[in-house]
C-alpha positions as CSV (number, residue, x, y, z in Angstrom):
1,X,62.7,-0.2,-13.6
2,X,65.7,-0.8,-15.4
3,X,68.4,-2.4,-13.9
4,X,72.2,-3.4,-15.0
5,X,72.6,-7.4,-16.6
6,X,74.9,-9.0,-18.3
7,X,75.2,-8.9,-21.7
8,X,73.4,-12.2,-22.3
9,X,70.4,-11.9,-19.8
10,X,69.0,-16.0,-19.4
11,X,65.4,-15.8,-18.8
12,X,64.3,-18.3,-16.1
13,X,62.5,-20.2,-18.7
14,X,65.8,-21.8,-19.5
15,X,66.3,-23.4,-16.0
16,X,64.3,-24.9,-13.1
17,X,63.3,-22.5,-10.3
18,X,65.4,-24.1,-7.9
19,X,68.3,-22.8,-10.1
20,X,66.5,-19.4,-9.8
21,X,69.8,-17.2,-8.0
22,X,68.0,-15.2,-5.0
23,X,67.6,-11.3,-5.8
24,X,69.9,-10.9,-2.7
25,X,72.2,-13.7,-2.6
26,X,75.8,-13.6,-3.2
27,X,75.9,-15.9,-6.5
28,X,75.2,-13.2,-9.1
29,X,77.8,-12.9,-11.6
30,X,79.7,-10.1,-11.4
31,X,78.6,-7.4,-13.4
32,X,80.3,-6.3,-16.5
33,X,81.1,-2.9,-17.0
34,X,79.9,-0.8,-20.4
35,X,82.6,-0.5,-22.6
36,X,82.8,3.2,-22.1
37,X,84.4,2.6,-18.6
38,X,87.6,2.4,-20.1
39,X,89.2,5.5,-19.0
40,X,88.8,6.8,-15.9
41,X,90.3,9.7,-14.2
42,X,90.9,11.0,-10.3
43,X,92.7,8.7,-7.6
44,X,93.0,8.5,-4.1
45,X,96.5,8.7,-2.6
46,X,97.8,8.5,-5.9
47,X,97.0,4.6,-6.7
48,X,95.2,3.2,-8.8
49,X,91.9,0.6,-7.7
50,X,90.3,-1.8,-8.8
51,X,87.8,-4.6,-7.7
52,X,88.6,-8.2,-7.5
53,X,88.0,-9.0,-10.9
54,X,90.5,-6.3,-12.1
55,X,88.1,-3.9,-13.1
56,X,89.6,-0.4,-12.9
57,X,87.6,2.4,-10.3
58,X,86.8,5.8,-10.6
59,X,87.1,7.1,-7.7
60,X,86.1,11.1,-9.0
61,X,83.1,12.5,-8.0
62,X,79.8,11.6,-9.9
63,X,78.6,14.3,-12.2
64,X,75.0,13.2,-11.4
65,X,72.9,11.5,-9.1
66,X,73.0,8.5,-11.5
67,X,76.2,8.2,-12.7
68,X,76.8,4.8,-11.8
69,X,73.8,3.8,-13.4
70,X,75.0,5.4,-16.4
71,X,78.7,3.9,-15.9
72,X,76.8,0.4,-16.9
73,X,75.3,-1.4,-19.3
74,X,71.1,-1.5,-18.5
75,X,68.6,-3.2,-20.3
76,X,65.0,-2.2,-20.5
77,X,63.4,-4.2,-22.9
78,X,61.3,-7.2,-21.9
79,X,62.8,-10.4,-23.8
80,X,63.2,-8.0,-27.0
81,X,59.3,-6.8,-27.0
82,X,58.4,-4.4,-28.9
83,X,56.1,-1.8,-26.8
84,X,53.3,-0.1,-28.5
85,X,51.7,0.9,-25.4
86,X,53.3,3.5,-23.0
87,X,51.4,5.0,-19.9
88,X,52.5,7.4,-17.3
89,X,50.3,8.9,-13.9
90,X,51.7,12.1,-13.4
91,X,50.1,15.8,-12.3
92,X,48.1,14.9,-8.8
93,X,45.7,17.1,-7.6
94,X,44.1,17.9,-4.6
95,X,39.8,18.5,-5.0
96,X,37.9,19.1,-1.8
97,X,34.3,19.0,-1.8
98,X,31.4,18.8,1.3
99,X,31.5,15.2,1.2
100,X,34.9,14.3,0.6
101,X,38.6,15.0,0.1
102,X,40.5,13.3,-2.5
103,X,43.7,13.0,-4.8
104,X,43.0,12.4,-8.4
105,X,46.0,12.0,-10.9
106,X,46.4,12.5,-14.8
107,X,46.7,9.3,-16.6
108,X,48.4,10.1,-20.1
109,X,48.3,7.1,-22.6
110,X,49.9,6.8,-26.1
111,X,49.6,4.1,-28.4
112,X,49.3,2.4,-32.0
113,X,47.0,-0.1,-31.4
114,X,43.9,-0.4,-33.1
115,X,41.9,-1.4,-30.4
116,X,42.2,2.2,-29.5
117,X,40.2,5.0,-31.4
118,X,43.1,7.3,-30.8
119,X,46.7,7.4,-30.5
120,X,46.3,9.5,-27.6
121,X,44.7,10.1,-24.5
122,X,44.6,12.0,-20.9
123,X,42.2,11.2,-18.1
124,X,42.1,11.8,-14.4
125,X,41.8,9.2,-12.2
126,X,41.7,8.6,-8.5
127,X,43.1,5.6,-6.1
128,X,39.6,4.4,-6.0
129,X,39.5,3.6,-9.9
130,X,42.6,2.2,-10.0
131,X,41.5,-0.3,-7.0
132,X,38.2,-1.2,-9.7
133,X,40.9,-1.7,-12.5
134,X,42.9,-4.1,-10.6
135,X,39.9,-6.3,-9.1
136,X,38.2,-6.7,-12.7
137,X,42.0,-7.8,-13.6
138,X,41.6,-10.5,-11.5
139,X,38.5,-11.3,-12.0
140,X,39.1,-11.6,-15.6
141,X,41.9,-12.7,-16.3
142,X,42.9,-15.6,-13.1
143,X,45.4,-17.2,-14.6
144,X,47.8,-14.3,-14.5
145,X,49.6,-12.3,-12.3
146,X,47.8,-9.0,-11.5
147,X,51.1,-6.6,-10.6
148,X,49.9,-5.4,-7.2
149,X,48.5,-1.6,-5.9
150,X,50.1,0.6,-3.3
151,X,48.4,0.2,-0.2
152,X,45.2,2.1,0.4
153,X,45.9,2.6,3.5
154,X,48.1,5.7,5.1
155,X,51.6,4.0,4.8
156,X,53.9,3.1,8.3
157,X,55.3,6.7,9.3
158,X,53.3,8.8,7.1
159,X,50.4,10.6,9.1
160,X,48.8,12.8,6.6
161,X,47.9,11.0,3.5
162,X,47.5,14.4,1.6
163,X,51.3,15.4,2.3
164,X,53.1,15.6,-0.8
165,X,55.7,13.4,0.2
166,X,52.7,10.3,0.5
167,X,50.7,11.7,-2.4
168,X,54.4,11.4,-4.6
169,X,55.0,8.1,-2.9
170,X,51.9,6.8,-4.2
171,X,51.6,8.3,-7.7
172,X,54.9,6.2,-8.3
173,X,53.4,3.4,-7.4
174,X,50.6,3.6,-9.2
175,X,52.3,5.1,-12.4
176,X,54.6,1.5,-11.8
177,X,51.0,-0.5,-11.5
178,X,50.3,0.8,-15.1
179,X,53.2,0.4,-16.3
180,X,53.7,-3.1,-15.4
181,X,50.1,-3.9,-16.9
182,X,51.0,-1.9,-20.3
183,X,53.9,-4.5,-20.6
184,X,52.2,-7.7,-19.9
185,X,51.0,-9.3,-23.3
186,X,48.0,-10.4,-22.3
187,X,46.7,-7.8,-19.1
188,X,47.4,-4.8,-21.2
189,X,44.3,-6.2,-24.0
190,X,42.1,-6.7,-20.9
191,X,38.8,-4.6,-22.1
192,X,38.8,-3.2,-18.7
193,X,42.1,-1.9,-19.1
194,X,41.3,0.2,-22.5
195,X,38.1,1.4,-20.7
196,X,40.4,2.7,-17.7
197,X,43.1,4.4,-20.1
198,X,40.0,6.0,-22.7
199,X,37.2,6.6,-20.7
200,X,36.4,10.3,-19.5
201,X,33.2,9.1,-17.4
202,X,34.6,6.0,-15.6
203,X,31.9,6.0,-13.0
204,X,29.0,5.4,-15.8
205,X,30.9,2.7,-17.4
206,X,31.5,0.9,-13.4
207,X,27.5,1.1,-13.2
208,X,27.0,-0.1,-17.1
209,X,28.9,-2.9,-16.4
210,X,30.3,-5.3,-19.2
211,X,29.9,-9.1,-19.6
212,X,29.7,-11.4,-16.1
213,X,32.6,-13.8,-15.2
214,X,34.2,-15.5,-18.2
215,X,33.6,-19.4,-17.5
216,X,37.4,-19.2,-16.7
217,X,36.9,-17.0,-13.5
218,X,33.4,-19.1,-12.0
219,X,35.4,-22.5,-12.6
220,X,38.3,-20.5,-10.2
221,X,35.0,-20.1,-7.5
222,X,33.8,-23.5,-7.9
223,X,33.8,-25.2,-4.6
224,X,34.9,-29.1,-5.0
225,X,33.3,-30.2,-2.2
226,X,36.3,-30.6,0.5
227,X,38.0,-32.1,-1.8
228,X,41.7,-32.1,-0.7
229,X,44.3,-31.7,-3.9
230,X,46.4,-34.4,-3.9
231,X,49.7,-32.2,-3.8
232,X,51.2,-29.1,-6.2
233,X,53.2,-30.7,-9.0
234,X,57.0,-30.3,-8.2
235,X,57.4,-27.0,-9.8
236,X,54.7,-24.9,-8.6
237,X,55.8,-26.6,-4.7
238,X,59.1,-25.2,-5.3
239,X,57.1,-21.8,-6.6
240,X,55.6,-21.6,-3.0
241,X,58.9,-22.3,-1.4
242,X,60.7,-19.9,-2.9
243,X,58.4,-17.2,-2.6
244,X,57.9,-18.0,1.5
245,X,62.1,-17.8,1.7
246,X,62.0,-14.5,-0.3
247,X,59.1,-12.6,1.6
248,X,61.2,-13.4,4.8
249,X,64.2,-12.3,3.3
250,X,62.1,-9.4,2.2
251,X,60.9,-9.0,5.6
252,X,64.2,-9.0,7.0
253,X,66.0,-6.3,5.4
254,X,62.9,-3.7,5.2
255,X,63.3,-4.1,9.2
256,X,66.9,-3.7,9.5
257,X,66.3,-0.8,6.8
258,X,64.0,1.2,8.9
259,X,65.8,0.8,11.9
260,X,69.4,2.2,10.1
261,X,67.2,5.2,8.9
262,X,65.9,6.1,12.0
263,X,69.3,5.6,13.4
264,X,70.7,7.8,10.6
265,X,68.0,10.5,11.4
266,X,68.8,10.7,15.4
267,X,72.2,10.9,14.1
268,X,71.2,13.9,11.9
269,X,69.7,15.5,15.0
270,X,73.2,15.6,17.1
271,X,75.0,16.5,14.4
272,X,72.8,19.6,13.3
273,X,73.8,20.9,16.7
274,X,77.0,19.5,16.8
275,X,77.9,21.6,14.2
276,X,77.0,25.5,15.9
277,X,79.1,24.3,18.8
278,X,82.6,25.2,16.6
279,X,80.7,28.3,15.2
280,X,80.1,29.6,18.6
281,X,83.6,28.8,20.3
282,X,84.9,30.5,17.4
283,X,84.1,33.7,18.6
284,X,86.1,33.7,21.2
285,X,89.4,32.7,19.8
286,X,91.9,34.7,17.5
287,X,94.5,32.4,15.9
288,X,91.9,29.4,15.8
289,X,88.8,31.2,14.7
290,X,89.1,29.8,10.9
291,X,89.8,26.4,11.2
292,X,86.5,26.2,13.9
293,X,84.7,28.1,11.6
294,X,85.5,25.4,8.8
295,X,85.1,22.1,10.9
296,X,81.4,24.2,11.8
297,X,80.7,24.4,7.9
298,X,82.4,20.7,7.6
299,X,79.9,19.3,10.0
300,X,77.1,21.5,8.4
301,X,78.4,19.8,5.2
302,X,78.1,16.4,6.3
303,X,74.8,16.8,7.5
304,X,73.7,17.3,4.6
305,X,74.7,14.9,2.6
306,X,73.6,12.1,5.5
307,X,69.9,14.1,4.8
308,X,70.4,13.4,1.5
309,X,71.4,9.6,1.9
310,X,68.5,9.0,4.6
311,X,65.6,10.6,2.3
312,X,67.1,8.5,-1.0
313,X,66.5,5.4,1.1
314,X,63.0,6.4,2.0
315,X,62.0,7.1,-1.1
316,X,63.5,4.7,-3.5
317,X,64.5,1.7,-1.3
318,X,61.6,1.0,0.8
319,X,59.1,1.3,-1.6
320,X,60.7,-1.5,-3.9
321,X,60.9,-3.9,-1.0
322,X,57.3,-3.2,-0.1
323,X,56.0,-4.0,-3.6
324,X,58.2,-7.1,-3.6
325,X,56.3,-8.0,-0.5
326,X,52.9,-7.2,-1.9
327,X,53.9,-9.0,-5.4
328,X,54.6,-12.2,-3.5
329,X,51.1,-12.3,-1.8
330,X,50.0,-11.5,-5.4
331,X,51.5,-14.5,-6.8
332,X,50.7,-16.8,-3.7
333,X,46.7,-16.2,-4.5
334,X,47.6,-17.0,-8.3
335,X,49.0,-20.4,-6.9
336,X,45.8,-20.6,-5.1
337,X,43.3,-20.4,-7.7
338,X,45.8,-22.9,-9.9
339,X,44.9,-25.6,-6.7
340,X,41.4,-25.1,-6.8
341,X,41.2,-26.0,-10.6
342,X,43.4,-28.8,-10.4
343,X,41.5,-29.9,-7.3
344,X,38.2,-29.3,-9.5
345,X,40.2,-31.7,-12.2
346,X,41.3,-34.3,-9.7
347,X,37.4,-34.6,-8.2
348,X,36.0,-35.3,-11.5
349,X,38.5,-37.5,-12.2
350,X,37.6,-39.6,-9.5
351,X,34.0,-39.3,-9.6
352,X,34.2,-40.9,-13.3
353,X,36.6,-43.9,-12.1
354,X,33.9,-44.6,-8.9
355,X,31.3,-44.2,-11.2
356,X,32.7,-47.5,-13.3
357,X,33.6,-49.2,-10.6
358,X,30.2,-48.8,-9.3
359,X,28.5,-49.3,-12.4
360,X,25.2,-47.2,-12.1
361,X,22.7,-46.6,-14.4
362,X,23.5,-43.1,-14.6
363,X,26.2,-44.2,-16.8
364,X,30.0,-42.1,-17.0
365,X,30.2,-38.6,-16.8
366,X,30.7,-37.0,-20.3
367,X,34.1,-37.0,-21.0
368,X,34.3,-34.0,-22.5
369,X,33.3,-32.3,-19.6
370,X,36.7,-33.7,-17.8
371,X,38.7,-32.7,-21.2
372,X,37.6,-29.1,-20.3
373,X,38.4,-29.2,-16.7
374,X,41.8,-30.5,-17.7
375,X,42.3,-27.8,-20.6
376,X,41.5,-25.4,-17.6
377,X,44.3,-26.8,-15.6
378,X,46.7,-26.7,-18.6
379,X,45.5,-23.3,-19.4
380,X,46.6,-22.2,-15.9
381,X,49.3,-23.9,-15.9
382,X,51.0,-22.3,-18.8
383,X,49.5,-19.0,-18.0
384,X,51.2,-19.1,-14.4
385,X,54.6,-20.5,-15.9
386,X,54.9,-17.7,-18.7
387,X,53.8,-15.2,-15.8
388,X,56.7,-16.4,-13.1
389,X,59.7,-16.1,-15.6
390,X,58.3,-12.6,-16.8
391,X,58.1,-11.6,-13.1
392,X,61.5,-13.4,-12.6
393,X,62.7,-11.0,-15.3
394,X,61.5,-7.8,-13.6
395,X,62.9,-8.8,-10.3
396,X,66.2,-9.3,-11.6
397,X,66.5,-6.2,-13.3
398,X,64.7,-4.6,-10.5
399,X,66.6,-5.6,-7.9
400,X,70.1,-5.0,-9.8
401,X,68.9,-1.1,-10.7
402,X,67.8,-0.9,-6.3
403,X,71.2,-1.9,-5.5
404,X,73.5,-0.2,-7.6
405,X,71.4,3.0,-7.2
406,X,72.1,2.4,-3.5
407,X,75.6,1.6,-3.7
408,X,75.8,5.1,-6.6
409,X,74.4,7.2,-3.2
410,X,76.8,5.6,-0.6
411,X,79.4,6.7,-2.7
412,X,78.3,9.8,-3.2
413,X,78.0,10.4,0.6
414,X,81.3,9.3,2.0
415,X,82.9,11.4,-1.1
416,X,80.9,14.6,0.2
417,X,82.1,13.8,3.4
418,X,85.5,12.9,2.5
419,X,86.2,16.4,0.2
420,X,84.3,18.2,3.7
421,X,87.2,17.0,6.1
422,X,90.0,17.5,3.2
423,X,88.8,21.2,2.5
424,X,89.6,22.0,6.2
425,X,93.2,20.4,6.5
426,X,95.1,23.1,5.2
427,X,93.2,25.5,7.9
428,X,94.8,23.2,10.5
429,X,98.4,23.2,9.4
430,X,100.4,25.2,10.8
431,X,101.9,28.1,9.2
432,X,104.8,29.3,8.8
433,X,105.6,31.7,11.3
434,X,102.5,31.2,13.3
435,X,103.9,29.9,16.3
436,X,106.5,32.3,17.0
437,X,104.0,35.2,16.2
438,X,101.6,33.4,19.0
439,X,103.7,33.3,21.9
440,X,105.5,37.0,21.6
């Protein structure tokens, strides 16, 4: 996603994570508007507003579903990367065989890398494939981040997972899995990754198999006899806290979410019938038969636009905060394997010491072999770093894009509402003449 910033966006490699702003928090700078917000047009009551830092409002109806968006100033690129890789998951499609029912989806990749044999290609895939993709990720490559998968499972209110509202849901998701991996520097050479995006027959390749483990990935599984790590260095402690405070956070608002949706959509209900009510009585009056008829349409009007509002927020706010939640338990098992090889470090380290205070025959343990541990550690250590102010990055932006889409759609449904009840107040004025015309 792309998401408003400042013109100078500071990556979090510049400052310590407890300087980190939370994505929610009320200590982000104020956002500053493109420069082609200079005019604007339309007024309510005639006055001029602006927001506390004096920046002027239009107050006209959006031409588009994202004109806020395109009122300011967004930034897609990654730290100025140039991408050379671009993947999309588009076209699902249903197949339905004795054994099994499944979705499949087209997987279109373009690219000028050589590490391709050609600049294009389109295969199907299904869920199941991209679950393989993501495991041999981690496998693979443990020192990074491995950008999370939908869940396989049929999601909280969704019964049929072949409804095109789930199957839509997810091919978003996955399309954003790829996406995220196309953009990492190192994930998106992963072999297994090329395989993924070229391959027409995926299923011989998974039973072909390529190399086992690289020597990175067993030291991640090597067990250090209950050895217990000494502590986290400072900054990956302050990684853990952070992300406990933001999946509660997280947690916190997708509840309060779902409950103002489902309030929303019983409200929806009464006023769908609320609505007919006018239309009905209208029939039986003379002089006040058009002004019913418009609060009827009014109300019919409203609805809609609260429809409108309600789906929005299913489909483009929950989903972010679920992925946050998922990315967070991602980067918590990262932490994880970063402890065992430290712990792995810190046991050999001590085994060499008792071995000279003991002095055995067997003599010291190779040096070199506790250089390589503690390149391991190091290797982690700069993977994870470079890894947490990349995904720093994309929450930021993220985050900024969720909430000014949300605030664009709140606008856009109390202005609906707000032009519904102004169309019908000239119905309800009286006219001239009217009231002497009643009563003789």
């Amino acid at each position: 996603m792309s998401a408003s910033t400042p013109k100078t966006l500071c990556t979090s490699g510049q400052q310590s994570i407890q300087d980190i702003c939370h994505p929610l928090s009320a200590e982000e700078s104020v956002r500053t508007p493109s420069p082609d917000v200079g005019n604007t047009t339309g007024s309510i009551g005639e006055k001029d507003l602006s927001l506390p830092n004096g920046t002027p409002v239009d107050t006209s109806s959006p031409a588009s579903s994202s004109s806020l968006l395109n009122r300011l100033q967004l930034d897609d690129d990654l730290d100025g990367e140039t991408r050379d890789l671009f993947v999309t998951v588009d076209d699902p499609k249903k197949h339905v065989s004795t054994m099994e029912t499944y979705i499949t989806y087209r997987v279109s990749t373009k690219t000028t890398r050589v590490e391709f044999d050609l600049p294009e290609y389109s295969v199907r895939r299904r869920y199941q494939d991209f679950d393989w993709l993501r495991i041999k990720l981690e496998e693979t490559q443990p020192t990074h981040l491995i950008p999370p998968l939908p869940e396989k499972f049929v999601m909280k209110g969704v019964v049929d997972r072949f409804s095109e509202e789930f199957v839509e849901t997810r091919r978003k998701a996955l399309d954003k899995f790829l996406k995220r991996v196309a953009d990492h520097p190192v994930l998106s050479f992963n072999e297994h990754f090329n395989v993924f995006l070229s391959a027409k027959d995926l299923n011989a390749y998974k039973k072909q198999g390529l190399a086992l483990l690289t020597k990175m990935g067993e030291s991640v599984k090597y067990v250090t006899g209950g050895y217990k790590l000494r502590g986290r260095p400072l900054e990956f402690a302050a990684m853990g806290d952070y992300l406990d405070v933001f999946t509660q956070k997280l947690g916190t608002i997708d509840r309060i979410a779902q409950r103002i949706i489902k309030e929303q959509s019983e409200y929806l209900v009464e006023l769908r019938e609320y609505g007919p009510v006018y239309s009905s009585w209208a029939g039986f009056e003379g002089p006040l038969q058009e002004p019913l008829e418009g609060v009827a349409g009014c109300v019919a009007n409203c609805a809609t636009a609260l429809d409108e509002l309600t789906e929005d927020m299913s489909d483009d706010f929950l989903p972010v905060l679920r992925e946050y939640v998922l990315y967070i338990e991602s980067m918590k098992t990262v932490l994880k394997k970063r402890d065992h090889v430290q712990a792995e470090y810190e046991a050999k380290l001590e085994a060499v010491a008792f071995r000279k205070e003991e002095r055995t025959a067997v003599g010291p343990q190779p040096p070199t072999d506790v250089e390589k541990c503690q390149d391991r550690v190091e290797c982690f250590n700069a993977d994870l770093k470079a890894d947490w102010d990349r995904w720093q990055n994309n929450k930021r932006q993220d985050f900024r894009q969720l909430l000014t889409g949300m605030a664009d759609r709140n606008i856009q449904y109390y202005e609906k509402c707000l032009a519904a009840w102004e169309s019908i107040v000239p119905l309800l004025q009286d006219r001239p003449g009217s009231t002497k015309t009643e009563t003789s």
